[in-house]
C-alpha positions as semicolon CSV with decimal commas, in nm:
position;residue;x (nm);y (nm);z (nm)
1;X;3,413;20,265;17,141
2;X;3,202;19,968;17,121
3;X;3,262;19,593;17,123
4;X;3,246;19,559;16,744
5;X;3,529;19,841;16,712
6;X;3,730;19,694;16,937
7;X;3,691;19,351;16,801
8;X;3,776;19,469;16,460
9;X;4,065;19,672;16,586
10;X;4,221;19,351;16,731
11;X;4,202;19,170;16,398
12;X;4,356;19,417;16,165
13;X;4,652;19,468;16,465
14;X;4,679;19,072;16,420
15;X;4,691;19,099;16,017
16;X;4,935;19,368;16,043
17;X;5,134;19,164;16,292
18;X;5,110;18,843;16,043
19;X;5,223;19,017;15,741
20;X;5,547;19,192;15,927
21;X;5,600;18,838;16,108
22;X;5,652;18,658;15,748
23;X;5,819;18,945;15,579
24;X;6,071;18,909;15,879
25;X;6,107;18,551;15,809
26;X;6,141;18,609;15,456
27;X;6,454;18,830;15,475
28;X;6,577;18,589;15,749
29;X;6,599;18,327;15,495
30;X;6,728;18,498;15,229
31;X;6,987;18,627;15,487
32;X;7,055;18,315;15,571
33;X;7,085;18,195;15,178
34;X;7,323;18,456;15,092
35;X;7,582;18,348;15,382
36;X;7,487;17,983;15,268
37;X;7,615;18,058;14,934
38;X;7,928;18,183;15,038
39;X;8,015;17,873;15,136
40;X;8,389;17,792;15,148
41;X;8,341;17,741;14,722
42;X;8,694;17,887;14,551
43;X;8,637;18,123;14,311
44;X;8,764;18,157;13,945
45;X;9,087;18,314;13,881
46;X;8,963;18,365;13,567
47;X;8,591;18,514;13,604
48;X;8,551;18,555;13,963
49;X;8,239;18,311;13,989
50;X;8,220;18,087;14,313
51;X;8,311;17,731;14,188
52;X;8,057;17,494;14,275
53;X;8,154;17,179;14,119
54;X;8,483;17,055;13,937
55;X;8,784;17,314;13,934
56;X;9,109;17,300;13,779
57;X;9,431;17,375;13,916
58;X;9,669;17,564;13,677
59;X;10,038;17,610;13,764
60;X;10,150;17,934;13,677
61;X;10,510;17,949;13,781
62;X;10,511;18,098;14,140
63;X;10,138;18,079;14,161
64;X;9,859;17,837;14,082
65;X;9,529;17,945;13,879
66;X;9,221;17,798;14,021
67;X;8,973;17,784;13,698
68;X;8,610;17,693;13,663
69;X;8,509;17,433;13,362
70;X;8,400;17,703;13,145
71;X;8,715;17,895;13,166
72;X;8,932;17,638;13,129
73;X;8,967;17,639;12,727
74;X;9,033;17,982;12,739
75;X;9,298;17,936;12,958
76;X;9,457;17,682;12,812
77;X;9,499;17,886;12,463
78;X;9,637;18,158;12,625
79;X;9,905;17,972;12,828
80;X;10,037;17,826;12,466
């Protein structure tokens, strides 16, 4: 092998080693997203979805309904 082999040899091992390096910090994040958004947010009696924002607290007798601003309408006409 020559010097120009070698040389070349060491630069596509570094490119190789680049591209897995950022692919692994890629998935880290989005690891690290997905627990993020997980978050201690209640979810929706009604649809399931994680509640990010306002939530409304329905009694309903011996339990209460924890309900998202979208659901809340619905709920409402089916409680009358």
């Amino acid at each position: 092998m020559d010097l120009t082999n070698l040389v070349s040899d060491f630069f596509k091992t570094q490119s190789v080693i680049s591209k897995e390096s950022l692919r692994a910090e890629r998935e880290l994040q989005d690891y690290h997203d997905s627990l993020v958004d997980c978050d201690n947010f209640p979810t929706c009696d009604w649809c399931g979805e994680a509640i990010t924002e306002d939530w409304y607290e329905i009694d309903a007798g011996k339990t209460v309904d924890i309900v998202c601003p979208e659901c809340i309408e619905m709920c409402r006409k089916e409680r009358k």
